[in-house]
C-alpha positions as CSV (number, residue, x, y, z in Angstrom):
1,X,6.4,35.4,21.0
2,X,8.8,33.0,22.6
3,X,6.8,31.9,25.0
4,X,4.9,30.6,22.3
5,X,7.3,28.1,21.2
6,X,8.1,27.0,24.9
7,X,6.1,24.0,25.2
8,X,7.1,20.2,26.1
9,X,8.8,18.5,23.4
10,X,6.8,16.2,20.7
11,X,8.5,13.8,18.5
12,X,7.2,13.2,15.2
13,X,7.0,9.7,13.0
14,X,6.1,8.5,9.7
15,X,4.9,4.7,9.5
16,X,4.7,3.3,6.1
17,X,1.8,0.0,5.3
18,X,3.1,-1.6,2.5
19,X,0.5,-3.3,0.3
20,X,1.6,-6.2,-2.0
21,X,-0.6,-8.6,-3.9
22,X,0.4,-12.5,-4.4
23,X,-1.3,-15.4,-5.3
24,X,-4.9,-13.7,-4.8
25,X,-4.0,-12.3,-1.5
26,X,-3.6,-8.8,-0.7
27,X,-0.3,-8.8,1.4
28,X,1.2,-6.6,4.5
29,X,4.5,-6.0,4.7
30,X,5.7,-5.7,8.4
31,X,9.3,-6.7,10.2
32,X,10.5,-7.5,13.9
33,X,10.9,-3.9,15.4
34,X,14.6,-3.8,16.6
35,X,14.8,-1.6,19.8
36,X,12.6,-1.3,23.1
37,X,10.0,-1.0,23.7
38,X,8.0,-3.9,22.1
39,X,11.7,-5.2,20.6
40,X,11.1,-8.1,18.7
41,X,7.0,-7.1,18.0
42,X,5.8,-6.9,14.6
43,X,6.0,-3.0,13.4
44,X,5.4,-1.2,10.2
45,X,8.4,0.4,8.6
46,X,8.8,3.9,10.0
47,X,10.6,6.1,11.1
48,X,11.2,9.8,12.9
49,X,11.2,13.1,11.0
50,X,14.6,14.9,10.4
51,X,14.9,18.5,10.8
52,X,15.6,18.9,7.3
53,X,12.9,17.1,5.4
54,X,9.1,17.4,5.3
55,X,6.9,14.5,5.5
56,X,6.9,12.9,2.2
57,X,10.4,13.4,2.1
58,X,10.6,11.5,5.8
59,X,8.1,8.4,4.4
60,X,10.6,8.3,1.2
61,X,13.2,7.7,3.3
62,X,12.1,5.7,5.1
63,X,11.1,3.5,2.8
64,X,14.4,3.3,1.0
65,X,16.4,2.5,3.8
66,X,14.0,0.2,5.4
67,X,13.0,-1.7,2.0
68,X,14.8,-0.8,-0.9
69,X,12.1,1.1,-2.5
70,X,12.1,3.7,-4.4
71,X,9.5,5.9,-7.1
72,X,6.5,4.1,-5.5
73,X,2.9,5.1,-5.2
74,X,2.4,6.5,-2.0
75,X,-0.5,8.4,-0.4
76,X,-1.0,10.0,3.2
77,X,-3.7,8.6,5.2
78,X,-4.1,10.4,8.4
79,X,-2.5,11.4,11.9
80,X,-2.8,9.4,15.0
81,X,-1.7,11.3,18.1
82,X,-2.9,9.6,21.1
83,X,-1.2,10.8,23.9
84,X,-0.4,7.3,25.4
85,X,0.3,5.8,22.5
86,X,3.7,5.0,22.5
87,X,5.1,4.6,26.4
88,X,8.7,5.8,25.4
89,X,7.6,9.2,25.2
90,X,4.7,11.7,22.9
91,X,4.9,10.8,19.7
92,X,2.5,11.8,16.7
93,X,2.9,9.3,13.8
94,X,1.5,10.6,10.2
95,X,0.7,7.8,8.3
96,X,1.2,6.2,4.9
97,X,0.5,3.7,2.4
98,X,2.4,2.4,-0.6
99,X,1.8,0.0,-3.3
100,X,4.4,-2.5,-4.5
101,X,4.7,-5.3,-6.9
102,X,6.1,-8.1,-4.4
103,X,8.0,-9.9,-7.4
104,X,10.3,-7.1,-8.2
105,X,11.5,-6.3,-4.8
106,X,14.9,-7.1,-3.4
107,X,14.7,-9.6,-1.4
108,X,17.9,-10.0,0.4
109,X,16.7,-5.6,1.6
110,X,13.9,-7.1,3.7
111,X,15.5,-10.2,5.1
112,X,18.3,-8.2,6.6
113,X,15.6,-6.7,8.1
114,X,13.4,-9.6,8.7
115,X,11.1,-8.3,6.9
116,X,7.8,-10.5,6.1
117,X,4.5,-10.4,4.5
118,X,1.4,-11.1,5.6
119,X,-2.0,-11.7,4.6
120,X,-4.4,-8.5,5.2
121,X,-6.9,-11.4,6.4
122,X,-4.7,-13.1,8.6
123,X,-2.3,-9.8,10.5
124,X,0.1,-11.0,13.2
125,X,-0.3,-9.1,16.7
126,X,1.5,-5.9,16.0
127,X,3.2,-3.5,18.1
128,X,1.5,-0.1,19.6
129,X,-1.4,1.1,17.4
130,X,0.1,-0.1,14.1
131,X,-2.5,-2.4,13.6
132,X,-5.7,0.1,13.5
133,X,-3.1,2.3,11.1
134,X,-3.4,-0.7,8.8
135,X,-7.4,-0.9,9.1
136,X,-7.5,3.0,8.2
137,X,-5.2,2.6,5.4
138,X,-7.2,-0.7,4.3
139,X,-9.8,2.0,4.1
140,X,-8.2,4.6,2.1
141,X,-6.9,2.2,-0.4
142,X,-10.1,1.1,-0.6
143,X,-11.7,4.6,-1.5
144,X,-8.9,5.4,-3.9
145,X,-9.3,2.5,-5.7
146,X,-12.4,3.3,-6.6
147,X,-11.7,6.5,-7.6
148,X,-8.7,5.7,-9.7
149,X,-7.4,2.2,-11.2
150,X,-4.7,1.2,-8.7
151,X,-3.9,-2.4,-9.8
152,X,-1.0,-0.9,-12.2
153,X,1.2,-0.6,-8.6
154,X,0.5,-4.1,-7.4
155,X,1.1,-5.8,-11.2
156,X,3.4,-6.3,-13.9
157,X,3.4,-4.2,-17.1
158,X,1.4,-6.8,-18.7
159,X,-1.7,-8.4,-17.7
160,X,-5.2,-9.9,-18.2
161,X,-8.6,-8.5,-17.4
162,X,-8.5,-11.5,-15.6
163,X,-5.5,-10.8,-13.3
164,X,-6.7,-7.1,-12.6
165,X,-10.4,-8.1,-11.4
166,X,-8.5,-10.5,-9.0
167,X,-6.5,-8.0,-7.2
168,X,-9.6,-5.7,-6.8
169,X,-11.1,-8.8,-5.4
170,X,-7.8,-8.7,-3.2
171,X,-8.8,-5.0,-2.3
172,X,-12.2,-5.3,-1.6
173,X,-12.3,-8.6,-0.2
174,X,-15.6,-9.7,-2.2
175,X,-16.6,-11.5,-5.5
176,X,-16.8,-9.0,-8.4
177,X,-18.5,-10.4,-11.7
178,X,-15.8,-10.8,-14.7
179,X,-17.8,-9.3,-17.2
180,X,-19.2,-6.1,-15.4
181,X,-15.8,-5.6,-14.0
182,X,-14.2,-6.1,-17.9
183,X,-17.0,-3.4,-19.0
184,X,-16.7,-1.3,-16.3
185,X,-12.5,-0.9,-17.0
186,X,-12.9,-0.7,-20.6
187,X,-15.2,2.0,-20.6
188,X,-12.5,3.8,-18.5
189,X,-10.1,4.3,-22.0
190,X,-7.3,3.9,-20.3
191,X,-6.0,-0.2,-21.0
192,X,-4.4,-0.7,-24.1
193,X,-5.2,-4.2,-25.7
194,X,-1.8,-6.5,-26.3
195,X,-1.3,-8.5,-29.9
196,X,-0.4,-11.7,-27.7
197,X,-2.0,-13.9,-24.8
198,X,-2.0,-15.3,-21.6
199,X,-2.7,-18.8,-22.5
200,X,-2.9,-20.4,-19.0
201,X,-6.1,-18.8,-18.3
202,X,-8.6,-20.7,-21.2
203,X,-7.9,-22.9,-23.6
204,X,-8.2,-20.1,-26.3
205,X,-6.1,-17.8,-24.5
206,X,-7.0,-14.1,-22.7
207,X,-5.2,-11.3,-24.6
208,X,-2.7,-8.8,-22.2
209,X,-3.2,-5.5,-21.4
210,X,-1.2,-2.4,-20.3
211,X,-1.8,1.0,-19.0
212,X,-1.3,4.0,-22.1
213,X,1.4,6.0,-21.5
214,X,0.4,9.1,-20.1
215,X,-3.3,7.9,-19.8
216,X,-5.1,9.7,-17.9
217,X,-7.3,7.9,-15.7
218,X,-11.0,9.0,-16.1
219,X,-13.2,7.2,-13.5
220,X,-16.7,8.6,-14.2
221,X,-18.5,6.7,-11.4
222,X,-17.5,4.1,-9.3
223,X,-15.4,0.9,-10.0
224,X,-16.8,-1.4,-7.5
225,X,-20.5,-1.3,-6.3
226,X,-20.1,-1.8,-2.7
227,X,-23.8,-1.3,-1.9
């Protein structure tokens, strides 16, 4: 049995991608990594697995430390394990993605860090394979968004049908039709209409919404039509 367990040593990694929506633009959120090799390249947030933690625990952490957040969405989206993919030694990353709402977070966290975000659109060269871990979590986000509503981690507690169709046009990169997408999340039961308005969108006004507590999110086909 213990020569088994005698094998070359691995290391293991969590790297978080960050999502943020602002101003119509779905955002990245990546910082200068601080040691060699590639010091001073653009990284994702990440970090190595303790010995006493799992992986969500690890991401959790990481996250915290590295960004000041905490009770986020986040959701795995896959293993890359290249054997050459980092040069400092083997390392298999599992990676993440988490939703944030940029205006709530703490600024003067991700400046100590240097800590910037980008446009999805418009991604600054990025060290090792972080970038294709951004394309594949692009992808996930993608497919859970429409399999669930998701704009309720990238928004405010109140908002317009409006202001939700643009951050799935954020997601999904296309044009998506105001009143298809306003019956389409209706029908979902899961938006409770405001008695006051947004009135900055028309001239008579578009009234807020919010998520129901505890609503549980029935999605009986999908959100967006991508063929």
């Amino acid at each position: 049995m213990e020569q088994l367990y005698k094998r070359d040593r691995h290391y293991v990694a969590v790297d978080c991608v960050i999502f943020g929506y602002l101003d119509g633009d779905l955002k990245l959120l990546a910082y200068p990594r601080a040691f060699a090799p590639y010091e001073g390249g653009w990284s994702l947030m990440g970090g190595f697995l303790n010995d006493d933690e799992n992986l969500d625990e690890a991401a959790t952490r990481v996250l915290e430390l590295r960004a000041g957040l905490s009770d986020i969405f986040l959701q795995e989206v896959g293993c890359f394990s290249a054997i050459n993919r980092d040069t400092a030694g083997r390392v298999v990353s599992v990676v993440y993605y988490a939703l944030v709402d940029v205006n709530t977070q703490d600024a003067s966290i991700l400046d100590a860090h240097g800590a910037q975000w980008f446009s999805v659109k418009h991604l600054p060269d990025m060290v090792l394979d972080h970038k294709q871990m951004v394309e594949r979590a692009l992808i996930q986000l993608r497919s859970d968004a429409n399999e669930r509503l998701l704009g309720k981690e990238l928004m405010p507690q109140y908002f317009t049908l409006l202001q939700l169709r643009n951050v799935y046009q954020a997601i999904f990169d296309r044009d998506l039709e105001l009143a298809n997408f306003r019956k389409k999340i209706l029908s979902l039961d899961i938006l409770e209409k405001q008695d006051f308005k947004n009135t900055t969108e028309s001239r008579k006004g578009a009234f807020y919404f919010a998520f129901k507590p505890e609503a549980e999110n029935r999605v009986l086909d999908r959100i967006v039509k991508l063929n």
